[in-house]
N, C-alpha and C positions, 0 to 999 in steps of 0.2 A: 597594717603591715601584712603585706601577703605571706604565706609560707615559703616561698624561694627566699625573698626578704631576711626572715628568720634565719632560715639556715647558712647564709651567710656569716649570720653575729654567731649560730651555733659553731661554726667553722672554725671563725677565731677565738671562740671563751673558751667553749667545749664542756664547760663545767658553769657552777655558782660560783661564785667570785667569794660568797663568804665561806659556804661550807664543803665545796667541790662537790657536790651533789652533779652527776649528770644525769640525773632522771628530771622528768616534770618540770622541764627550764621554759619559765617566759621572760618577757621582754621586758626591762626598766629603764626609763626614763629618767636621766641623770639630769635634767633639768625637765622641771613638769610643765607640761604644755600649757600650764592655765597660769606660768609662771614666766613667761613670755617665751616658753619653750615651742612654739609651735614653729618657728623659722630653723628652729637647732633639730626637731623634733626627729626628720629621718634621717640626721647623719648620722656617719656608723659610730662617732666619736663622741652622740650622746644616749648612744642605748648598749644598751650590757643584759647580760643573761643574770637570773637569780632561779633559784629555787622557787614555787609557787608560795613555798612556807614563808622565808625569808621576806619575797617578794611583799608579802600581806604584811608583815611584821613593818617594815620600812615605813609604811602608811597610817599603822595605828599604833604604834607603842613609840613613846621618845626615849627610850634607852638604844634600839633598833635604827631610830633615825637621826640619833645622834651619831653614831657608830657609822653609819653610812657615808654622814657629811664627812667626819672626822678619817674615813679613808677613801673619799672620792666618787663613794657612788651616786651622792646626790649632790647637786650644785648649786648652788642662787643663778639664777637672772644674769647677770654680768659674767659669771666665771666663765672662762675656756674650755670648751670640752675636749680641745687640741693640745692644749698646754698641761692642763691637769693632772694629774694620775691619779691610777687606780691602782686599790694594792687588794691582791689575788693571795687570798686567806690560805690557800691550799699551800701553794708552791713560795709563802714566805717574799712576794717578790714584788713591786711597784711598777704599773707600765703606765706610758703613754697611750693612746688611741690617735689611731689618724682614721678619716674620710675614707679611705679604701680599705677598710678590715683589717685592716694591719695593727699593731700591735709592737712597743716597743719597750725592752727590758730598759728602765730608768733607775732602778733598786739602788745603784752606789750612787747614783746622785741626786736621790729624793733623801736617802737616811743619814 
């Protein structure tokens, strides 16, 4: 991912999704590439911003990556990264992602 790339996702997150952190934000993969994610791999609808902290935590601890699945940040193999949501820790709120950076408030009709 180049850094234009990036700023793109930073554009539409602007934060962590878990802790609103906007410092030290890289890129996660909501379907992992070695998970047949390599075809989903540069949509915008399956990379999200994290914390650098978070980010590591998703990866090695299973309370973390439980937490992840259970609100959208990591996916299996088969799920939607179009359909899915994500729910943004900060702001109380569930969105969709779409392919062009965008971002849609779904909160009344995911809860």
């Amino acid at each position: 991912m180049t850094p234009k790339q990036f700023a793109l996702f930073l554009a539409r997150d602007q934060r962590c999704y878990h802790c609103g952190s906007d410092t030290n934000l890289i890129p996660q993969h909501r379907i992992n590439r070695g998970m047949g994610g390599s075809k989903a791999r540069g949509r915008p609808s399956n990379v999200i911003s994290f914390c650098a902290l978070f980010n590591g935590l998703i990866e090695s601890d299973a309370n973390a990556a439980d937490l992840a699945r259970r609100r959208g940040w990591k996916l299996n193999s088969w799920d939607s990264t179009t359909e899915t949501p994500v729910f943004d820790s900060l702001s109380g709120k569930w969105f969709i992602l779409d392919d062009a950076y965008g971002r849609t408030d779904v909160t009344s009709y995911w809860e």
